[in-house]
C-alpha positions as CSV (number, residue, x, y, z in Angstrom):
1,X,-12.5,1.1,5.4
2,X,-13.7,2.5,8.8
3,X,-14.6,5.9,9.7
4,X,-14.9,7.1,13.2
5,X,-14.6,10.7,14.9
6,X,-12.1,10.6,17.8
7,X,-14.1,12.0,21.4
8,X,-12.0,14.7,22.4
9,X,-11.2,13.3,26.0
10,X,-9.4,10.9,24.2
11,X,-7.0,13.3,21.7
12,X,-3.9,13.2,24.0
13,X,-3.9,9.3,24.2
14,X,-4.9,8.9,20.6
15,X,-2.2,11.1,19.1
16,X,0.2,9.4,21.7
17,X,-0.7,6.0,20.5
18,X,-0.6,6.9,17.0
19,X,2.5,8.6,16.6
20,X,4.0,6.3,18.6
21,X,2.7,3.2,15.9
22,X,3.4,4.9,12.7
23,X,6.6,7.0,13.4
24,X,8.7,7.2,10.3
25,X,6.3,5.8,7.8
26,X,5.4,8.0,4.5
27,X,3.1,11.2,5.8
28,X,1.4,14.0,3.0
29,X,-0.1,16.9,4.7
30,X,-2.8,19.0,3.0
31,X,-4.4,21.6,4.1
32,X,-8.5,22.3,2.4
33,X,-9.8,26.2,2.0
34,X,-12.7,27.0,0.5
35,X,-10.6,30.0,-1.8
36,X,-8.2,28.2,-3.1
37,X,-8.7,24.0,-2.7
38,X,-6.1,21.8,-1.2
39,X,-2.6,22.7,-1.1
40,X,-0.2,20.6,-0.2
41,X,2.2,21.1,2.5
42,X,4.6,18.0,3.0
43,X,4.4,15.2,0.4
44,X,6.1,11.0,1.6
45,X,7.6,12.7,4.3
46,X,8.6,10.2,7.4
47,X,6.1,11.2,10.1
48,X,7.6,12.4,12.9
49,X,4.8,12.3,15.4
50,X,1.1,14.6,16.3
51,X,0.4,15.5,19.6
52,X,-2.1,17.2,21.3
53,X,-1.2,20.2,24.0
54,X,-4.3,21.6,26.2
55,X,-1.9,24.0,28.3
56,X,0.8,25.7,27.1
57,X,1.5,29.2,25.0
58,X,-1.2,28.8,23.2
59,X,-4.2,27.1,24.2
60,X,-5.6,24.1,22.8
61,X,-2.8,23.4,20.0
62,X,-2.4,19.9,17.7
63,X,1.6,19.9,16.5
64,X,2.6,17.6,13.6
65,X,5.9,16.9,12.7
66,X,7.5,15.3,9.8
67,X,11.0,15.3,7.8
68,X,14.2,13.2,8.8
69,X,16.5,15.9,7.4
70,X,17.3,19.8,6.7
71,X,16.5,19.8,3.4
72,X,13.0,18.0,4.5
73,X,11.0,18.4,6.9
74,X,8.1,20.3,8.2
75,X,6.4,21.5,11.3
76,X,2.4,22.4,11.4
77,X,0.1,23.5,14.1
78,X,-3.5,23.8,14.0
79,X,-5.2,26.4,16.7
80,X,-8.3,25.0,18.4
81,X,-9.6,22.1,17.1
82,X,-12.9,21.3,16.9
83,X,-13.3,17.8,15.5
84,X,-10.4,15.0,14.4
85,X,-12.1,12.7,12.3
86,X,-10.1,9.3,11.4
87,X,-10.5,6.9,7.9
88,X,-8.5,3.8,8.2
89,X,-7.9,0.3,6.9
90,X,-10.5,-2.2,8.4
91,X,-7.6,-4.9,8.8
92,X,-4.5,-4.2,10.4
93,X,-2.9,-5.9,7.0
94,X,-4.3,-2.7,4.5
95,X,-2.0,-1.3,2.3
96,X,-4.4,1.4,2.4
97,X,-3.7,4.7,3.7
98,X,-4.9,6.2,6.9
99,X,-6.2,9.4,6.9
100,X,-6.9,11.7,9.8
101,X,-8.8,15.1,9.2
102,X,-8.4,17.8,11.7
103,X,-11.1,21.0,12.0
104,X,-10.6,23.4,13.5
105,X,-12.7,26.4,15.0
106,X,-11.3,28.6,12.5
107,X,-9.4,28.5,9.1
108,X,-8.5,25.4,7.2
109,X,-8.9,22.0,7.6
110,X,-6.1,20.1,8.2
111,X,-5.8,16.3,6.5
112,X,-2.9,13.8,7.1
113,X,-2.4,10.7,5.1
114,X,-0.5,8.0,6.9
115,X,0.4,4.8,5.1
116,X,2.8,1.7,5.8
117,X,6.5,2.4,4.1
118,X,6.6,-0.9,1.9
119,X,3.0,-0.3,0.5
């Protein structure tokens, strides 16, 4: 496993590059307060993509999206992020997940677990 914090120059190409690798495979979304622990927001649900918007309504935004139905799916934002920190696999071959935290400069940090649909 390999742990690395993504420069924030490179968040637009990053998120491009990974949504565009790992669309539809099995995503949980959590998100970590100090008041009341982890709670879950999205559990196996086919990851629809993160991206990263510097301009736009509101300023400095990361948007994930996941679900392939009505019944399922979800839409998150997180509001001026500070840090995206990335665990993965050290092989390409890993059943292991990947796992991208996302802190922000206020309120809770945001992790999303990633991991290939037939593992």
């Amino acid at each position: 496993m390999r742990s690395y914090e993504v420069p924030d120059e490179q968040w637009i190409t990053y998120f491009n590059d990974f949504s565009r690798e790992h669309a539809g495979w099995p995503a949980t979304l959590e998100v970590l307060t100090d008041k009341t622990g982890p709670q879950r927001l999205a559990a196996e649900l086919p990851l629809q993509g993160i991206s990263f918007d510097a301009r736009g309504t509101r300023p400095c935004t990361i948007q994930i999206g996941a679900g392939d139905s009505l019944e399922a799916n979800m839409s998150h934002t997180i509001d001026l992020p500070l840090h995206i920190r990335v665990a993965e696999p050290d092989n390409a071959e890993g059943g292991e997940d990947i796992t991208i935290q996302i802190q922000p400069a206020r309120g809770p940090t945001t992790l999303v677990r990633v991991h290939r649909p037939d593992a």
